[in-house]
ZAMARGU-4260 file (C-alpha; in steps of 0.2 Angstrom, whole numbers, plus 5000, padded with zeros to 4 digits):
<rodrens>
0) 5098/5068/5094 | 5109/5071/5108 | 5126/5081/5107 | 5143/5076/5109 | 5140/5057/5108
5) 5150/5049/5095 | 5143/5043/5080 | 5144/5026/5078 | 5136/5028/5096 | 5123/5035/5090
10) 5120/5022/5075 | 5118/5012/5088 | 5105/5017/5097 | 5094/5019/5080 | 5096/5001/5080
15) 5093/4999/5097 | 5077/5013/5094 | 5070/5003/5080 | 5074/4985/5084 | 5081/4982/5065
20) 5085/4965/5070 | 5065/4962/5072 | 5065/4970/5052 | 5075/4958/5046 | 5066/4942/5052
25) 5049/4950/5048 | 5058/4952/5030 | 5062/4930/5031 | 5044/4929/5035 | 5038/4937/5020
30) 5051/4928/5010 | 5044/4912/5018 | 5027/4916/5015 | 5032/4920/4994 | 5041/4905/4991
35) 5028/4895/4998 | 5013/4903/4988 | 5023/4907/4973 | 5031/4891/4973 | 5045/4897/4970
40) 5056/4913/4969 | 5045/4929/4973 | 5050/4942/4960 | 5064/4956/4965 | 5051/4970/4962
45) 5038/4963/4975 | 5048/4955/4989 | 5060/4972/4988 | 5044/4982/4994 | 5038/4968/5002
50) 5053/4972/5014 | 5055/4990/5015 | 5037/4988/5020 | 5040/4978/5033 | 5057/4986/5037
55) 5051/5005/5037 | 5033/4999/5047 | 5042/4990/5062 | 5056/5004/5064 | 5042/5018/5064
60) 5031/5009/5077 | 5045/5004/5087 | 5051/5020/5088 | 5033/5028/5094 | 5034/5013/5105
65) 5047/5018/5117 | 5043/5038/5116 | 5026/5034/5125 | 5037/5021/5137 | 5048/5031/5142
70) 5043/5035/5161 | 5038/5017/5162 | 5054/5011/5154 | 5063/5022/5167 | 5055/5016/5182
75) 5060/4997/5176 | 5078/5005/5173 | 5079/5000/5156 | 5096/5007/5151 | 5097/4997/5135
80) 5082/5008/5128 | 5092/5024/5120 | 5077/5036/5124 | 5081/5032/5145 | 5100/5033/5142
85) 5099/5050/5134 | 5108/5043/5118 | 5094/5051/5108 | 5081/5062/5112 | 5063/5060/5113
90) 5061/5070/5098 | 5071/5060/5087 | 5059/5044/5089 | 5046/5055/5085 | 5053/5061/5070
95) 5057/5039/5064 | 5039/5038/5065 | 5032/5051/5057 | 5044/5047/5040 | 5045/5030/5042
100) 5027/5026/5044 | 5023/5035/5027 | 5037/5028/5018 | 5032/5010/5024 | 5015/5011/5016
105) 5021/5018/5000 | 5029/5003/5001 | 5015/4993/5003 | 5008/5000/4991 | 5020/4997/4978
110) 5016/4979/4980 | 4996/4978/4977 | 4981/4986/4985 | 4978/4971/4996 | 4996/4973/5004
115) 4992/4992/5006 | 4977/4989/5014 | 4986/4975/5026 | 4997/4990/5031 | 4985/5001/5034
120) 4977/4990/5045 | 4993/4987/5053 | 4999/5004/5054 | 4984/5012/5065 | 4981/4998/5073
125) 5001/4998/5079 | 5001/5017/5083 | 4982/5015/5094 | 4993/5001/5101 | 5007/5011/5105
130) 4998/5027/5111 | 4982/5018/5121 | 4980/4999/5117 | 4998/4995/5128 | 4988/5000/5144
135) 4975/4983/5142 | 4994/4973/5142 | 4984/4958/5139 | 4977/4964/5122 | 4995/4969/5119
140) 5002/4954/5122 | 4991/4947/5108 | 4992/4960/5097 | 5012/4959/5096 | 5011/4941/5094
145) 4998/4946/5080 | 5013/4956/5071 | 5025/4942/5071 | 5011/4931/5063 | 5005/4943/5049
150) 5022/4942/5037 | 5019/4928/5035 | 5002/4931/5026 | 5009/4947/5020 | 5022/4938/5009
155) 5011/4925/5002 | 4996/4940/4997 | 5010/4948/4988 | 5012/4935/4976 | 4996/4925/4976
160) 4978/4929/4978 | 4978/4910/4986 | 4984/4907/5002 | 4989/4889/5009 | 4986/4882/5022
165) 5004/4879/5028 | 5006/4897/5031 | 4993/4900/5041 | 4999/4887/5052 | 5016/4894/5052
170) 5010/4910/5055 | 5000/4902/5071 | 5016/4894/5076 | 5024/4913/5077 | 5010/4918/5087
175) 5012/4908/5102 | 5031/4911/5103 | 5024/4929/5101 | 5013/4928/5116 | 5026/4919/5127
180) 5040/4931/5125 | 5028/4946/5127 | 5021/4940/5143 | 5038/4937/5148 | 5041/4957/5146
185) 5026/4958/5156 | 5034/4950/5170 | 5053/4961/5167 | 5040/4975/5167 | 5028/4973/5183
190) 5034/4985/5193 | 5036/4999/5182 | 5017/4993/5174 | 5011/4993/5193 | 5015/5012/5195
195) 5005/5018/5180 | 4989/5006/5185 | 4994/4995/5172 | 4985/4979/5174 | 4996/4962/5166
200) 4996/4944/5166 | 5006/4944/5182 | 4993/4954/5190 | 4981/4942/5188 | 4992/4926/5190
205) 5006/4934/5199 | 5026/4931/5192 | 5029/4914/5192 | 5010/4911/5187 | 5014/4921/5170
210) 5031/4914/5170 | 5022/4897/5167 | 5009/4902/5157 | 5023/4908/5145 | 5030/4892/5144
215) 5016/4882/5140 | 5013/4895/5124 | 5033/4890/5119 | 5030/4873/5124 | 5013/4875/5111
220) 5023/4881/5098 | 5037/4865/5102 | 5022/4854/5100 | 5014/4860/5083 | 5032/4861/5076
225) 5032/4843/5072 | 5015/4843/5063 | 5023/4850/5044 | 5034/4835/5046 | 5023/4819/5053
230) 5006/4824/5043 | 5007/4832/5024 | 4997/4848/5026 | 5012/4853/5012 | 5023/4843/5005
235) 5037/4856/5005 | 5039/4849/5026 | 5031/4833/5025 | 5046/4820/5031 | 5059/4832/5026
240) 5075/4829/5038 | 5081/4846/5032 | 5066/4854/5041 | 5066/4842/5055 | 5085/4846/5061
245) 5083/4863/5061 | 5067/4866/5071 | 5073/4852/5082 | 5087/4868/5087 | 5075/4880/5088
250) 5064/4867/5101 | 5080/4864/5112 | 5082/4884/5113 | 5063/4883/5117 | 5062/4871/5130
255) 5077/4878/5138 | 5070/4893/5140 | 5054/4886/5146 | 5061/4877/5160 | 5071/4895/5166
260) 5057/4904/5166 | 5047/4893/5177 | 5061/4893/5190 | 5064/4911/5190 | 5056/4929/5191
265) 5073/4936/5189 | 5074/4954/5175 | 5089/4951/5172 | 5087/4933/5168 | 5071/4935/5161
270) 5080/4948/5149 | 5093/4935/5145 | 5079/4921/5140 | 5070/4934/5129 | 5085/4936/5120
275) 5087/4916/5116 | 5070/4914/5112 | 5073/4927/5099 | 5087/4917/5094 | 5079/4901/5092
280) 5064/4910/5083 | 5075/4916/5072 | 5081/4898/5071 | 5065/4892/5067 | 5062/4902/5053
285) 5077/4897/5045 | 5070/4880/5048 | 5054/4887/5039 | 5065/4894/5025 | 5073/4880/5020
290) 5058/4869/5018 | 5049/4883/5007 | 5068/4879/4997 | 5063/4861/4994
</rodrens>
C-alpha cells in the first residue's frame, strides 16, 4: 500500500478496491434464495459460508478487476478507483486476489460440493474475465449481469437440492438490471475502451443508441417486476401489498433512470444514474426479501 496516507484513508480505498457494498447485497441474494427454497430460515452454518463465499469471491475478482484496468481506468480519469489515485498500489490488489480467492472457495466448500463446484465455476470464469474475457465488452456485459443473477441460485442450492421456479425468475430479473447498468459503464468508458481497440455496445450503436438500449433492459426488469404479484408462480409474492410497495420504489428509481440515460451521454451523469440504479436494486431485493419473509 501507499505510504504516508492516513489510515482510515486507506480503509477506504479497500472498500472502494473491493466494491464491499456489491458483497453485501450478493449476501441478501443468497439469503433470498434460502428462505425461499428452505421455506424458511436457512441454518447459521450454511448462510454464514454462504456469505463469506460470496463476500471473499466478489472482493478478490474485484480487485483483479481494476489491476488489469488500470491504464484504461486512467485514460477515462477515473479517480474514484484507488489503484489511479495512488491510494493503493497495484500490488496490493494483487495480493486481495490471491488470498481472497482461495478463502472464498474454502468457503464454498464448507457449504456442499454443489456450492464448491458453483464457485469454481465462478472463480475462473471471473479471473478469464478479468484478464482476457473484458476485451469482447459485450460478453462482459452479460457475464457481470450473470454474477448478480447466480446468488440467487447459490442460496437456494445451499439449502435444497430443489430449486423454484420463483428464483429463477428473480434471478433473470437481476440479470437485466445487470446488463443495463454494465452497458451503461460501457458508454462512461468509450473513450478509454476506444484506445485499447476495445470494441462495446456503443461502438456498434454509438452513445445514445447503448444509452437506450440500456433502458429498455431496466424497463424489462420494471415489467417482469409485477409478474410474482398479478400471477402465483409462488405464493410468497402472489398479491402481497408488502411486495408490491417496495418494488414499486425500486421501478420509480428505474424509470427515473431510464429516462436520464436516454437524454444524456454525459460520464458524469451517467456515473450519478449507475449509482441510483444500484440503490433501487438494492431496493428491490429488499422487496425480494420481504416477500421470501411471508
Amino acid at each position: 500500500m501507499s505510504e504516508g496516507i492516513p489510515l482510515t484513508k486507506k480503509l477506504r480505498a479497500l472498500w472502494q478496491l473491493t466494491r464491499l457494498e456489491h458483497g453485501f447485497m450478493i449476501a441478501i441474494a443468497i439469503l433470498i434464495g434460502a428462505l425461499i427454497a428452505a421455506k424458511g430460515f436457512p441454518s447459521a452454518y450454511k448462510f454464514l459460508f454462504s456469505f463469506l463465499t460470496a463476500l471473499f469471491l466478489e472482493a478478490g475478482t474485484f480487485a483483479l478487476n481494476d489491476y488489469f484496468d488500470l491504464e484504461v481506468d486512467r485514460r477515462n480519469k477515473r479517480k474514484d478507483r484507488p489503484l489511479v489515485s495512488g491510494d493503493l498500489k497495484p500490488s496490493a490488489a494483487l495480493y486481495i486476489y490471491f488470498i481472497f480467492l482461495p478463502a472464498g472457495l474454502a468457503a464454498s466448500f464448507m457449504v456442499n460440493t454443489t456450492c464448491f463446484a458453483i464457485a469454481v465455476v465462478n472463480a475462473v470464469v471471473a479471473t478469464l474475465y478479468d484478464v482476457k474475457l473484458k476485451e469482447i465488452k459485450v460478453v462482459g456485459n452479460f457475464y457481470i449481469a450473470f454474477v448478480m443473477a447466480i446468488p440467487f441460485v447459490f442460496g437456494a442450492t445451499a439449502v435444497s437440492s430443489s430449486i423454484p421456479l420463483i428464483i429463477y425468475f428473480i434471478a433473470f430479473i437481476a440479470f437485466l438490471s445487470g446488463v443495463a447498468r454494465e452497458i451503461m459503464k460501457d458508454v462512461m468508458d468509450f473513450e478509454g475502451d476506444a484506445a485499447r481497440k476495445t470494441k462495446s455496445f456503443p461502438t456498434y450503436v454509438g452513445k445514445k443508441g447503448a444509452n437506450i438500449t440500456a433502458a429498455m433492459f431496466y424497463l424489462a426488469a420494471v415489467a417482469l417486476s409485477f409478474i410474482p404479484f398479478l400471477f402465483n408462480i409462488d405464493s410468497a409474492y402472489y398479491l402481497d401489498k408488502i411486495y408490491l410497495s417496495i418494488v414499486l420504489v425500486t421501478d420509480a428509481i428505474l424509470i427515473y433512470t431510464s429516462f436520464l440515460i436516454i437524454l444524456t451521454t454525459d460520464s458524469e451523469v451517467l456515473n450519478k444514474c449507475r449509482k441510483i440504479s444500484l440503490l433501487g436494486i438494492f431496493i428491490g431485493l429488499i422487496a425480494f426479501l420481504a416477500g421470501a419473509f411471508a
